[in-house]
LUMVO-271869 format. One record per residue (C-alpha): residue number from 1; residue in three letters; y, x, z. Coordinates in Angstrom, 1 decimal, always signed. Layout:
BEGIN
   seq   type        Y        X        Z
   NUM    ALA        Y        X        Z
...
! end
This chain:
BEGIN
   seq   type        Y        X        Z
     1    UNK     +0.0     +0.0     +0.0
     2    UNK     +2.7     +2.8     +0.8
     3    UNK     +1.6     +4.8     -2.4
     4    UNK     +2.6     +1.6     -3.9
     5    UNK     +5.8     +1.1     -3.0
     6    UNK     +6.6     +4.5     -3.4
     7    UNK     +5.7     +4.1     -7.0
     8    UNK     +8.2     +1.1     -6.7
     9    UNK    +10.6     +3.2     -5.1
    10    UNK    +10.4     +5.8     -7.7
    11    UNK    +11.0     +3.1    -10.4
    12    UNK    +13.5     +1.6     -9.3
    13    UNK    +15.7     +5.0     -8.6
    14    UNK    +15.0     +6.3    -12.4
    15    UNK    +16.7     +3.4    -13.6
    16    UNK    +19.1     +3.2    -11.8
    17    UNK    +19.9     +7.2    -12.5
    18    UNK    +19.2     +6.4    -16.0
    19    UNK    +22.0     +3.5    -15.3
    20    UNK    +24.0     +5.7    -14.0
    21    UNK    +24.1     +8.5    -16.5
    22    UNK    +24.5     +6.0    -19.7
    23    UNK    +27.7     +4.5    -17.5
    24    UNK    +28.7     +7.9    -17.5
    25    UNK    +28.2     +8.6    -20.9
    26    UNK    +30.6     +6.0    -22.3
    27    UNK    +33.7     +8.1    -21.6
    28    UNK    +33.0    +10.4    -23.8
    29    UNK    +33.5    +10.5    -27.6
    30    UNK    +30.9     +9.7    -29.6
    31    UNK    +30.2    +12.9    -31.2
    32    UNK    +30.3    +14.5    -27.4
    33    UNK    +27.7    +12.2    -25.8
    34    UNK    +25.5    +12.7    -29.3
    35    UNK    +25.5    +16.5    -28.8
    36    UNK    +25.0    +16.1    -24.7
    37    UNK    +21.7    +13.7    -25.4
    38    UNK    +20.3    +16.1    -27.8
    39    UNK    +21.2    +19.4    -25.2
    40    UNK    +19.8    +17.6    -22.6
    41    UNK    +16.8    +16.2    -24.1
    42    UNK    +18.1    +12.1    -22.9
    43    UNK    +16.3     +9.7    -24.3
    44    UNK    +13.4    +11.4    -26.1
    45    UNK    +12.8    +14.9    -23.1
    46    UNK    +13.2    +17.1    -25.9
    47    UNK    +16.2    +19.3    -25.1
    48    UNK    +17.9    +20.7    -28.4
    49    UNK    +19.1    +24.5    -28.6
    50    UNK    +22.8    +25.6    -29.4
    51    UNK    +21.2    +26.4    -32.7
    52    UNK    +19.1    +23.6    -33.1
    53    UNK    +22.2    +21.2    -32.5
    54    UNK    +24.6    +23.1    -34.9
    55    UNK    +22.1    +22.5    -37.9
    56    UNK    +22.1    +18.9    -36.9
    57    UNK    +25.9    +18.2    -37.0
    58    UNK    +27.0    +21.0    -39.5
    59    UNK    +28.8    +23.2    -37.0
    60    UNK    +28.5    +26.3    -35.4
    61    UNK    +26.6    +27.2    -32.1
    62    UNK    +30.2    +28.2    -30.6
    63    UNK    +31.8    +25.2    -32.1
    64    UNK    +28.4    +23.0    -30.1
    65    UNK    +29.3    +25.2    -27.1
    66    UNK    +32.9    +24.1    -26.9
    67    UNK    +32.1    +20.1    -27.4
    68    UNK    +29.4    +20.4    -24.1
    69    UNK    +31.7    +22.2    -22.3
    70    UNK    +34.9    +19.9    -23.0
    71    UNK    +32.0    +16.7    -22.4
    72    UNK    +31.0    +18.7    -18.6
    73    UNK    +34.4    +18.6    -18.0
    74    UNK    +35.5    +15.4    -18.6
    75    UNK    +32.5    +14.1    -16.5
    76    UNK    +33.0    +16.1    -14.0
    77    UNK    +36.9    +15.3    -13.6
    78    UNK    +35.8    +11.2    -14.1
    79    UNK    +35.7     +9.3    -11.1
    80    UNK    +32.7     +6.6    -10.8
! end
């Protein structure tokens, strides 16, 4: 019975991280949450190189480099 609503408890906090970091996401440009989902690997747990990302949107590693950092920033600096 406890294993069980441990599971439940488990669950139920992933979602609502998962919750948590799409709410997040939505201050950010479109272009910045594409290349943070793809660094981070959210939504399909396969994270993306700086390389890997660059060939993706056309850009260079640097230029990926720049659009995480300025994305970190702005979430960090956001107040939920």
């Amino acid at each position: 019975m406890a294993k069980n609503n441990t599971k439940l408890e488990v669950k139920k906090l992933k979602a609502e991280i998962e919750r948590k970091i799409e709410e997040s996401l939505g201050v950010l440009t479109e272009r910045e949450e594409k290349v943070l989902r793809l660094r981070f690997g959210l939504g399909d747990g396969v994270p993306r190189t700086l390389e890997e990302v660059g060939q993706i949107f056309n850009i260079t590693r640097e230029r990926v480099r720049q659009i995480e950092a300025k994305a970190l920033r702005k979430l960090r600096l956001c107040k939920f």
